[in-house]
C-alpha positions as CSV (number, residue, x, y, z in Angstrom):
1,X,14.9,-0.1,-40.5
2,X,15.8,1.8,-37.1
3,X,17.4,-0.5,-34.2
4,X,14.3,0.3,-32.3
5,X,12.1,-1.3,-35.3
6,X,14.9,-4.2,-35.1
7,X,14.4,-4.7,-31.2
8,X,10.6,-5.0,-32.0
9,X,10.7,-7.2,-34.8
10,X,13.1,-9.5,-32.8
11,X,11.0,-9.6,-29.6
12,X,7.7,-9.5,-31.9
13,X,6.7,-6.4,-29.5
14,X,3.2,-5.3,-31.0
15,X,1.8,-1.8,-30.2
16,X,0.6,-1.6,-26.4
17,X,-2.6,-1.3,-26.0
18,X,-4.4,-0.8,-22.4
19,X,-4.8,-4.3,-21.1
20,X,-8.9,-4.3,-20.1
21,X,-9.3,-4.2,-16.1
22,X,-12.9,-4.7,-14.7
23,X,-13.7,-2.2,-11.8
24,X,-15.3,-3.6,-9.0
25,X,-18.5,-2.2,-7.0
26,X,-16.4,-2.3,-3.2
27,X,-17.6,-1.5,0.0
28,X,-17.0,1.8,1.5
29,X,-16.6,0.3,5.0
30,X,-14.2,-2.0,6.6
31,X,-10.5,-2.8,5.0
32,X,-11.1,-4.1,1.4
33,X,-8.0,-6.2,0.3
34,X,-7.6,-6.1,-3.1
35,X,-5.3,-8.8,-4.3
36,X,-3.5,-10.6,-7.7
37,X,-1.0,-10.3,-9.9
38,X,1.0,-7.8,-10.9
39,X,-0.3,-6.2,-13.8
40,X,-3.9,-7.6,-12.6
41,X,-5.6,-4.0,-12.2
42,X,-5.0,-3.5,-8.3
43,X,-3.0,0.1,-8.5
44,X,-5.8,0.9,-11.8
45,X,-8.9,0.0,-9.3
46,X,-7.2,1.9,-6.5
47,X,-7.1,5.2,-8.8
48,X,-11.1,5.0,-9.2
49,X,-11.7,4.7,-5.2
50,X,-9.8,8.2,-4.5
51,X,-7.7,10.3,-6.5
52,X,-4.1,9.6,-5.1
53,X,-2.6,12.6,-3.7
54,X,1.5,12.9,-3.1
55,X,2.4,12.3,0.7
56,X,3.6,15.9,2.2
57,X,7.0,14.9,3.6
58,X,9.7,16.9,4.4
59,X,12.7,15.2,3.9
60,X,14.4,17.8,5.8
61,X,12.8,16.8,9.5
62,X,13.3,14.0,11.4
63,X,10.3,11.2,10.8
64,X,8.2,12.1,13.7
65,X,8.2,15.4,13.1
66,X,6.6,15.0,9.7
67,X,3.3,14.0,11.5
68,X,0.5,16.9,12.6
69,X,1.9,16.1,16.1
70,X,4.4,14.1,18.0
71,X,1.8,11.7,19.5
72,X,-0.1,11.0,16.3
73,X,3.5,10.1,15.1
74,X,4.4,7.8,17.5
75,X,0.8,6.2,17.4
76,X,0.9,5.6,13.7
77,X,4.5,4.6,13.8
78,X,3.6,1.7,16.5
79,X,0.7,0.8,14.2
80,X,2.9,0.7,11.2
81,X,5.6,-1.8,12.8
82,X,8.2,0.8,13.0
83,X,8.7,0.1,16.4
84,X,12.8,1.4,16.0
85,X,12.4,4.6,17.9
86,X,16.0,5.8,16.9
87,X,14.9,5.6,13.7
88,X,12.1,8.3,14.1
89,X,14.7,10.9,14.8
90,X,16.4,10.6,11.5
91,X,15.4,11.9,8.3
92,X,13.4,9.9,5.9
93,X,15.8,9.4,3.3
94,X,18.2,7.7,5.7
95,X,15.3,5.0,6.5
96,X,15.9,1.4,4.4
97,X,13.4,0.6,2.0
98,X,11.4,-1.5,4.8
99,X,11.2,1.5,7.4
100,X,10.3,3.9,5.0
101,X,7.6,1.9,3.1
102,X,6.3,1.7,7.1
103,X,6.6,5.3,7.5
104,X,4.9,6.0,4.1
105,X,1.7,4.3,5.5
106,X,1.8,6.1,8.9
107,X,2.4,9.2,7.1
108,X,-0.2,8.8,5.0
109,X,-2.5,7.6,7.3
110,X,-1.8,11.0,9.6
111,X,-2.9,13.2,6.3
112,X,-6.3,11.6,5.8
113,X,-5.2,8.7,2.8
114,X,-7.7,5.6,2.5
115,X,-5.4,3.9,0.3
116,X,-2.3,2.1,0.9
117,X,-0.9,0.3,-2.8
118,X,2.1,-2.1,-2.6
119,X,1.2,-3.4,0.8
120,X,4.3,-5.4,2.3
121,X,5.9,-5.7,-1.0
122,X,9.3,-4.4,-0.1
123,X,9.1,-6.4,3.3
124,X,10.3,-9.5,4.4
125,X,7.7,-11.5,5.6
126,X,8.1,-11.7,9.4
127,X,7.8,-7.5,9.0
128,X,4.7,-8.4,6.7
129,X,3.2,-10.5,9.1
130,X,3.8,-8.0,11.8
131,X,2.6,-4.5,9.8
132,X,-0.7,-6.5,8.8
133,X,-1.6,-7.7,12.6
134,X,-0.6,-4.5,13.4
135,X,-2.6,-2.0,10.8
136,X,-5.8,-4.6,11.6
137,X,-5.1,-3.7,15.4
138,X,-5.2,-0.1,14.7
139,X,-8.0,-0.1,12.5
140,X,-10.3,-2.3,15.0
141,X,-9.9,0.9,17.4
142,X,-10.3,3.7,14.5
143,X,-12.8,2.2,12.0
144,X,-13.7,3.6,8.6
145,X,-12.7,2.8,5.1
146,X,-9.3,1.3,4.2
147,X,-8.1,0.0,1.1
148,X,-5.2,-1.7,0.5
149,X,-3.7,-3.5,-2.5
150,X,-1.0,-6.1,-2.4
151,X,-0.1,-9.4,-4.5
152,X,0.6,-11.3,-1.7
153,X,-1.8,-13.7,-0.7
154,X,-0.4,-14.5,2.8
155,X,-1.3,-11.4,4.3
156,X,-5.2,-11.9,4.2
157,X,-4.7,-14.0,7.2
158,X,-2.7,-11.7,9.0
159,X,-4.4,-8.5,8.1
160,X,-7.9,-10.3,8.4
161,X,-9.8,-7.8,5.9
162,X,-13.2,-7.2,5.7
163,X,-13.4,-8.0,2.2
164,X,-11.6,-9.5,-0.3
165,X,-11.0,-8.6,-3.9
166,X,-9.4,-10.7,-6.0
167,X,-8.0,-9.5,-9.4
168,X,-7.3,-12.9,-11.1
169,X,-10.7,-14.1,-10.2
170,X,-12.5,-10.8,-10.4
171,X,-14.3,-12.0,-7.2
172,X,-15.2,-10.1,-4.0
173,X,-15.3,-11.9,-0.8
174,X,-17.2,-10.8,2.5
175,X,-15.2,-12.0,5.3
């Protein structure tokens, strides 16, 4: 018996097999929260709204320039919650986790992306509360289709979505 075999038998690891995620009907209007668990389905029923493209960044130029111009920039920025200026003349890779996960979504955001996956999971939760007030804020004054997934629960008072999906209940809420 290999040591691999060993480390299965002793953990009684079975062969994976693709847990069953059901795919919601959501709205194509409004920001649609979709929220549970890890491991619930969120990132799998992301994947059927849109095809996720990779986020054109150019870890050689400073943030802002990254952006189709430096106004859209500092507009998404501000609606992001990274309000730290000096930070938007450094490059990416010298942002923490926190200020690059807010640049990520203004980023994407400037290149046409609908979805935003791991919503505030590697913020604290004052900068949680803050992004959400601040991407409903932004998305009151340039409406469309946003869909965000996140497996916190606190933020659907802050980011006030449209609708709710919730992955451990498979139920969709109208708010």
């Amino acid at each position: 018996m290999s040591y691999l075999d060993e480390i299965r038998a002793r953990y009684d690891i079975k062969d994976y097999v693709e847990p069953k995620v059901t795919i919601p009907e959501l709205p194509t209007e409004g920001i649609v929260l979709i929220v549970g668990t890890s491991g619930s389905g969120k990132t799998t029923i992301l994947k059927t709204v849109d095809d996720p493209k990779p986020l054109a960044i150019d870890y050689t130029k400073n943030v802002i320039d990254n952006f189709s111009t430096a106004e859209r920039g500092e507009e998404l920025l501000i609606a992001c919650g990274l309000r730290t200026i000096p930070a938007w003349f450094r490059t990416p890779n010298t942002l923490s986790n926190g200020e690059f996960h807010r640049f990520e979504i203004a980023i994407g955001l400037d290149q046409g992306h609908n979805i935003i996956d791991e919503f505030t999971s590697v913020v604290d939760r004052d900068t949680a509360k803050s992004l959400a007030y601040s991407v409903r804020k932004y998305f009151d004054k340039n409406p469309g289709v946003l869909y965000i997934a996140s497996c916190h629960h606190d933020i659907i008072d802050w980011l006030d979505p449209d609708w709710v999906y919730d992955t451990d209940l498979q139920v969709l809420d109208n708010r």
